[in-house]
N, C-alpha and C positions, 0 to 999 in steps of 0.2 A: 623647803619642802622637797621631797624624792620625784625627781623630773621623767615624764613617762620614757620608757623606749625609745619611743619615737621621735623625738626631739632629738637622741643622740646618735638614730638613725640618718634624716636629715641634716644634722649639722655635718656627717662626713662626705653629704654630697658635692659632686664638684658643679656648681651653675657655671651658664654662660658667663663669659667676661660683660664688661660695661660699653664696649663698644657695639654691641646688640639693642642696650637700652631705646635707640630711634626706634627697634623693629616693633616695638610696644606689647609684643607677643614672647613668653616664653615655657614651654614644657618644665613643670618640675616632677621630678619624679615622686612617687607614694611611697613610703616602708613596704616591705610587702605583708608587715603586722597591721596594715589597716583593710589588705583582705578578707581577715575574720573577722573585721567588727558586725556587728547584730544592728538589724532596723532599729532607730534611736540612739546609737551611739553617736550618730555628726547632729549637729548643730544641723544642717542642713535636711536630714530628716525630715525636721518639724516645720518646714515650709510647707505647706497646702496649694490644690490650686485656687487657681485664679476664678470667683465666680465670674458666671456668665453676665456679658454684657452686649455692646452693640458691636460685630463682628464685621469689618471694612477694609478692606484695598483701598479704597480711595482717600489716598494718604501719602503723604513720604512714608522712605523708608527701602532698604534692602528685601530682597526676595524674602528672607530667612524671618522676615517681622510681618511679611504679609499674609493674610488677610491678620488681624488682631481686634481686642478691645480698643476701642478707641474712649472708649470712658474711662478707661481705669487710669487711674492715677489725676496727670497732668499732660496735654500737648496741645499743639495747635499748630498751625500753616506760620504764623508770625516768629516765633519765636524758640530758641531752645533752649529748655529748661533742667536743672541739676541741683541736684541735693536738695534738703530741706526737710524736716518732719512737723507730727502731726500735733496738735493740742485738742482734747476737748472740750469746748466751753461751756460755760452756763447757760448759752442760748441753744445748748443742745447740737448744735453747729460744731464741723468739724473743722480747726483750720490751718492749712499747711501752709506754712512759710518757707515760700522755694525762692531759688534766684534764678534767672534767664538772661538774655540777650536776643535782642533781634537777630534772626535766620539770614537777614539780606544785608549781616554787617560785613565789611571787605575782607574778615580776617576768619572769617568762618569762625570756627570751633576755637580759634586762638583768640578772640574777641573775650572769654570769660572773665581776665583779669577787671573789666568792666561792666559787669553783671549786676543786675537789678535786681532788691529781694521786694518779691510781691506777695502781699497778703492774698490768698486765695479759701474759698469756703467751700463746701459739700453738706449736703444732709447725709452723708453715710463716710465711712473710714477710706471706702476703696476709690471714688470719683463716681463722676468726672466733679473737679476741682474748676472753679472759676478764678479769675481776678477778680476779686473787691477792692482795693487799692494797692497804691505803690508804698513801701517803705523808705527805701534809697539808696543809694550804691553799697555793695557788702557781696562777697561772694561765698560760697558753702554756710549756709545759716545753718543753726540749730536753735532753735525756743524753748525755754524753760521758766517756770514758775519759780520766785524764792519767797521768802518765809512771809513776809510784808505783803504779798499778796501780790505785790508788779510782777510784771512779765521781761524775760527778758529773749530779744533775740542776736544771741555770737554770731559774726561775722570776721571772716580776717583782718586783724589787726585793729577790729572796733566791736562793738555792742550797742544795739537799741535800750530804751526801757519804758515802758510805760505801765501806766495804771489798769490799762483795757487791753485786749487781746485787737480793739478794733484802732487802736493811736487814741491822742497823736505821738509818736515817738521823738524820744532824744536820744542823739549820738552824744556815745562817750567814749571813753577808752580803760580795759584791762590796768592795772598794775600788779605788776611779777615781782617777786623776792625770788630770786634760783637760791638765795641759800649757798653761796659759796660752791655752788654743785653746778655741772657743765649743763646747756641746755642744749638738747641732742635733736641735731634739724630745725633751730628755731621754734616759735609759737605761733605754729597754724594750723585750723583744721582740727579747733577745739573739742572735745565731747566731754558732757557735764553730768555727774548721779548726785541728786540731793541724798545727804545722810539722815538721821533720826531725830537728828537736835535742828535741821534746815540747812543745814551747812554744805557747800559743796566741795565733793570731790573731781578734778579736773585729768583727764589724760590731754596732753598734744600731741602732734604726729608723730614725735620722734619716741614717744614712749615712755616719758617722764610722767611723776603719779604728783599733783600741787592738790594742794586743801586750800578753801577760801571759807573765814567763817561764816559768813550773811549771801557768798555768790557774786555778791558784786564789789566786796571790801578784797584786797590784796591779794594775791592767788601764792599760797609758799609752795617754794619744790621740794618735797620729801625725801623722792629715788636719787641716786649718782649714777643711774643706771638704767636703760629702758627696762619696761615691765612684760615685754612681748614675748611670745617664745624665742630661744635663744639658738636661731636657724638663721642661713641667708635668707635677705629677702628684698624687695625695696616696697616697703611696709607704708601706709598713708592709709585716710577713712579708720581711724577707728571710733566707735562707738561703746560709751561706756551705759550701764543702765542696773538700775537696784533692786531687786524684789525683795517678800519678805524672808527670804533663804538665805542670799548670798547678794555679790556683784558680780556682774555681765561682760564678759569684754571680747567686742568683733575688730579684727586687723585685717586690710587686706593687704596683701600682694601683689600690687597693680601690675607689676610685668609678667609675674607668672600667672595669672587671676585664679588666683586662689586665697580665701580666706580660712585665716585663724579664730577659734572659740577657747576663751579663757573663763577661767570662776574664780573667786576670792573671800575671803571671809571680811576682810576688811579692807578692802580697795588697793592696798601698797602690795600684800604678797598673791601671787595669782599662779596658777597652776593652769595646762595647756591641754585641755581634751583632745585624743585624736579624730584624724577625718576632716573632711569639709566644714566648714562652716556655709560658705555658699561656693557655687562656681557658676561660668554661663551653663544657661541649661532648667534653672532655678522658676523658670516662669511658665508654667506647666497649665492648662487648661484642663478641665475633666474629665473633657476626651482623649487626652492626651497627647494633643497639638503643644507643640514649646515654641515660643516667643525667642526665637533666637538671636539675644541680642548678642553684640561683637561684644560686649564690658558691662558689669555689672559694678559702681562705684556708689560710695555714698551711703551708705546704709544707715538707717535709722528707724529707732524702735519705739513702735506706738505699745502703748501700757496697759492693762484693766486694775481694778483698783488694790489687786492684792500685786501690782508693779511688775505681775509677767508679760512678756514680750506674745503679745496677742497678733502682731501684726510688721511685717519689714516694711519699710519704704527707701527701693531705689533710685541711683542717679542710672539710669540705661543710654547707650550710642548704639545706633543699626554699623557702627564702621569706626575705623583707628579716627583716632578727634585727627590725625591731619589728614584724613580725606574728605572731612567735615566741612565741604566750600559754602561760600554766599550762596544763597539763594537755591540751594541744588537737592537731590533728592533723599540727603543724609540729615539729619540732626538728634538732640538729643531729647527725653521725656524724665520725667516720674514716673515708678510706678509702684502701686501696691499689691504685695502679695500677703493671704493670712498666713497664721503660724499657729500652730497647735500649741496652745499655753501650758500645759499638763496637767497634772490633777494635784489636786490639796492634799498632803500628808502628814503624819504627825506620828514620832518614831517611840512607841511608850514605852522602851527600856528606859532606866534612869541612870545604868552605869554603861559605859563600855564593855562590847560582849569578848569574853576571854573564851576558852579553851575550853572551860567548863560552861561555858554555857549553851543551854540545848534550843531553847526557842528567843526569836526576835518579831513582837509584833510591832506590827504596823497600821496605822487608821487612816483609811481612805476617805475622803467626807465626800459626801453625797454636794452634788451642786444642779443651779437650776439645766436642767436638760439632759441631768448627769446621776443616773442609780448606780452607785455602784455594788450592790446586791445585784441589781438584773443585767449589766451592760460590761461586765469586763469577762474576758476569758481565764478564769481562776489558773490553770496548768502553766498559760504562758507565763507567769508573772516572774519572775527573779529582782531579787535585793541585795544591796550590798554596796560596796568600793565602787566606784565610778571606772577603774582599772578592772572591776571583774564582770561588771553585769554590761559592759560596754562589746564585752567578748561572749556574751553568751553563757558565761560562769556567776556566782553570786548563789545566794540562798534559796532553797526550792518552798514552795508553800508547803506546809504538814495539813492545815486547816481553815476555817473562816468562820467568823461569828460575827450576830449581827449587831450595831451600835445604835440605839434608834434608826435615823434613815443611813448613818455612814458602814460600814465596811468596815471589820479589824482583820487584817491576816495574819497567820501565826507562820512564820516561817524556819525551817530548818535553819539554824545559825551556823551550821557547817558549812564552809565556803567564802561566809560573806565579804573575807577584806578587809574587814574596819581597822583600820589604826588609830593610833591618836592622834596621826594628823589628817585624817579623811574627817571634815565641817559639813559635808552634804550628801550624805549615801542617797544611791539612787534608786528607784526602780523601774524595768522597763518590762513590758509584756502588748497585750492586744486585748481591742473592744473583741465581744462576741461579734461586732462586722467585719473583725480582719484589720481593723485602722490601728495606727500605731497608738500602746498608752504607754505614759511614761509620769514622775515627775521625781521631784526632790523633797529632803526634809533635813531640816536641822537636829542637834544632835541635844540630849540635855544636859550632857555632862560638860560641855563647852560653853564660855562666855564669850559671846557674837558684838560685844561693844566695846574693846578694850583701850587702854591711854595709849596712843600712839608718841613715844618718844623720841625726837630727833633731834639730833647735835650738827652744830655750825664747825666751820674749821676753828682747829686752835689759833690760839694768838701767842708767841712764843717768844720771851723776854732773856736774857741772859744776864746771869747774876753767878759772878765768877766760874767757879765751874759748872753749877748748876746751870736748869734752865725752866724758868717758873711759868706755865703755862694758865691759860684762862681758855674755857670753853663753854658756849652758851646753848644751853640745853632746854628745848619746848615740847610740851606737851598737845600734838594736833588731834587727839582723841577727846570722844565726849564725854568723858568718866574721870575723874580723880585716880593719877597714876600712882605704885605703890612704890614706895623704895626702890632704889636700881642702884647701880653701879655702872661706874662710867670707867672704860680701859683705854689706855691710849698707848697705841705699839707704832713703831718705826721699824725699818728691816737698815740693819746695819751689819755691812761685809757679808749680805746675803743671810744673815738670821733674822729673826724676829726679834727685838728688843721690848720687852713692855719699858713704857715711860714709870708710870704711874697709873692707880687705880684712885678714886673716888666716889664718895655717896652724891648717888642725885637724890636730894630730897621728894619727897609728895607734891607732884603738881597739879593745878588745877586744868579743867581742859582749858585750851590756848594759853597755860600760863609758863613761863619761863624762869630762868634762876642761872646762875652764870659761879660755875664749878671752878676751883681751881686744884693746883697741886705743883710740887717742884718736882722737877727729874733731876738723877743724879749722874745726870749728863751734860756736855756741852757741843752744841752743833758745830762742827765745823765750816768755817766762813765761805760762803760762796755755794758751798756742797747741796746736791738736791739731795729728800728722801722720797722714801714712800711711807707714807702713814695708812694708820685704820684708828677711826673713833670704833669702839665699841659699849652698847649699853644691854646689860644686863639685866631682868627682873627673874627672881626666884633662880639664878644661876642660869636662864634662858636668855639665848640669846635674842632682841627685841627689834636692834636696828643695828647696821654697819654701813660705815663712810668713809668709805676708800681716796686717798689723792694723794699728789705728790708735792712737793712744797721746800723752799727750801726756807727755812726759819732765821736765818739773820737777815734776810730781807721782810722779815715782817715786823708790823708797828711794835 
């Protein structure tokens, strides 16, 4: 997909060197193409504040965090608490599984390699959060539900499971396939989107995209290559999450503290909104007092049931974690901030709009608290490319008519942006109060579930001149794949050589088939190359697997 501006603005910036990295702080600079973005184009936007709660000084904490909620979230005198989100249960009960450490441990803030995950409960999404029990040693949890009904809570380097949200749990551990493919920063710092069939899609820190079928069966690595935007960074917390549109994905930048917002159609290729996603500053009260925390880490995303992001939940520090001593006036919390979910849409062209075409409607649905006949500011409204209405361009409304209780609007299709590869055009505008509206819709002419094709390295045999190659080719998608073609090139004396071309037959989702063909070449002994697997469907390119390799040392 065509990478916005701004990514190739950023990538020619020059950051600090790495001998800064102690300073734990660093300035990156904006494009200056993100001073015209429009209310709703960051990811950040759509943070809300913070309802009112019980407003206290008497507390740890830096100047810049006092007076605050002391309900919201998670904290206490005893201990300091990081990362963790939220489940809702069938007892109606909300329950966040965070991990902590005692305050008065000798290593302050450096103690978390030894963090405890505690099950804690609320009757509402924001706190105040109790303990109900201990789980066990695990540090940055995440909890998710898989298809069987168990619960599961990641941890680094292990996982809970149990049958109840209340235990008792068992530890167990992850298995990886990387697939021949590099695993970038290790496996830590996991984030997990159930798919449509139950299956999970996995990001780890370093950026790699794994599918597990059941969640807790084998996790394979798809990418050769991180999925993040393609900028410096020193990237960690990402959160990935699914609604019924698209997938979600938050990166942050813990030295510059600045987060990235990604979208996907199908979890492996992802495209890079510009603007914030979050930065310090994000913790805003109605009055408009801000929670000034030093670092904003950890981010995780509470659901409503059509899986929009209703709600962030932070890891917050009042100061750099190594000023974070025993016992002293720094530590860290939770906390919860909402998020404007957006509104329901549904985009009733049935073809892609071209050249000739003069109107694009759109159906707004009516929801509970939500008239969209009486409650939106019809003039503000623009549609289109997520690259046009993100600036303030995009389709102007011509009209409105009513759909029982929903909203259709018919819009000028002059402007809009759509390509054939824009999966979620947007809309953004305002309620008649001024607050921001916005949301997404999928497209009709696009198939949103497709076979995900991916090939292992070759195995490379030598038979006189020739050199008879075998490669094992799987289907990680939940559909039955269509015919493809599988290319395999090396660059020799700096050209591109194709090997050989072959059919991948029809596979089943997770199912595999092991391709062969001869080249009419022979490697040279000892010599490295550089390969690319390539797989085709409909002459589209589907997947590529880049490495280097030198083939008389292989089996």
């Amino acid at each position: 997909m065509k990478k916005y501006l701004f990514i190739k603005l950023i990538f020619c910036v020059c950051f600090l060197t790495p001998a800064y990295l102690l300073a734990q702080i660093t300035d990156r600079p904006r494009p200056a193409e993100w001073k015209q973005l429009v209310e709703g184009a960051r990811f950040r936007d759509r943070l809300l504040p913070m309802p009112k709660g019980k407003l206290s000084s008497d507390t740890w904490g830096a100047k810049g965090v006092l007076p605050r909620y002391v309900d919201n979230g998670i904290e206490d005198r005893t201990r300091s608490y990081w990362g963790g989100n939220i489940i809702l249960g069938a007892d109606k009960l909300y329950h966040l599984y965070v991990c902590g450490w005692l305050e008065s441990s000798a290593k302050g803030h450096a103690e978390w390699p030894h963090s405890i995950v505690y099950h804690t409960v609320s009757n509402n999404s924001i706190g105040p959060f109790k303990i109900k029990d201990t789980i066990g040693p695990g540090h940055n949890p995440e909890a998710f539900r898989i298809k069987d009904g168990r619960y599961v809570i990641y941890v680094i380097d292990n996982y809970y499971i149990s049958n109840s949200l209340n235990g008792p749990w068992e530890r167990k551990k992850f298995d990886f396939d990387k697939r021949d493919r590099p695993i970038i920063e290790g496996l830590s710092n996991l984030t997990f989107a159930q798919r449509e069939d139950g299956s999970y899609l996995m990001v780890c820190r370093g950026g790699g995209a794994w599918i597990s079928k059941t969640g807790i069966s084998s996790y394979n690595q798809i990418t050769d290559r991180r999925v993040y935007p393609n900028v410096k960074g020193e990237f960690e917390d990402p959160v990935i999450w699914r609604d019924h549109i698209q997938y979600h994905l938050i990166v942050n930048d813990w030295l510059g503290r600045i987060a990235f917002y990604e979208r996907s159609k199908d979890g492996i290729n992802w495209v890079t909104d510009p603007g914030e996603a979050y930065t310090p500053g994000v913790a805003v009260y109605e009055d408009g007092q801000v929670e000034d925390w030093h670092k904003f880490e950890r981010i995780k995303i509470f659901q409503d049931k059509y899986g929009r992001a209703i709600q962030a939940n932070f890891a917050v520090i009042d100061t750099s974690k190594a000023d974070d001593k025993a016992s002293d006036r720094h530590s860290s919390k939770n906390i919860s901030v909402p998020v404007n979910p957006g509104v329901l849409l549904t985009m009733l062209n049935k073809v892609q709009p071209t050249a000739k075409t003069k109107v694009i409607q759109v159906k707004i649905a009516a929801e509970k608290g939500f008239d969209p006949q009486k409650d939106i500011d019809i003039k503000s409204l623009r549609f289109g490319a997520s690259t046009e209405v993100n600036f303030g361009r995009g389709s102007k409304v011509l009209s409105i008519q009513k759909s029982g209780k929903d909203l259709i609007v018919n819009f000028d299709a002059k402007g809009n942006g759509i390509t054939s590869e824009e999966f979620a055009p947007k809309l953004i505008g305002k309620y008649l109060s001024g607050k921001l509206l916005y949301g997404y819709t999928r497209v009709p002419w696009l198939s949103y579930n497709e076979a995900i094709i991916s090939a292992r390295k070759p195995v490379f045999s030598a038979n006189n001149n020739n050199t008879d190659i075998k490669v094992e080719v799987e289907n990680f998608g939940q559909v039955v794949s269509k015919k493809s073609k599988l290319e395999i090139a090396c660059t020799v004396d700096n050209e591109k050589r194709i090997l050989g071309i072959a059919e991948v037959p029809v596979l089943q989702p997770y199912g595999k088939t092991m391709v062969q063909l001869t080249a009419d070449f022979a490697f040279e002994k000892g010599k490295e190359y550089a390969f690319s697997v390539t797989v085709l469907t409909n002459n589209t390119k589907v997947s590529l697997f880049e490495f280097k390799a030198t083939p008389s040392k292989q089996p």
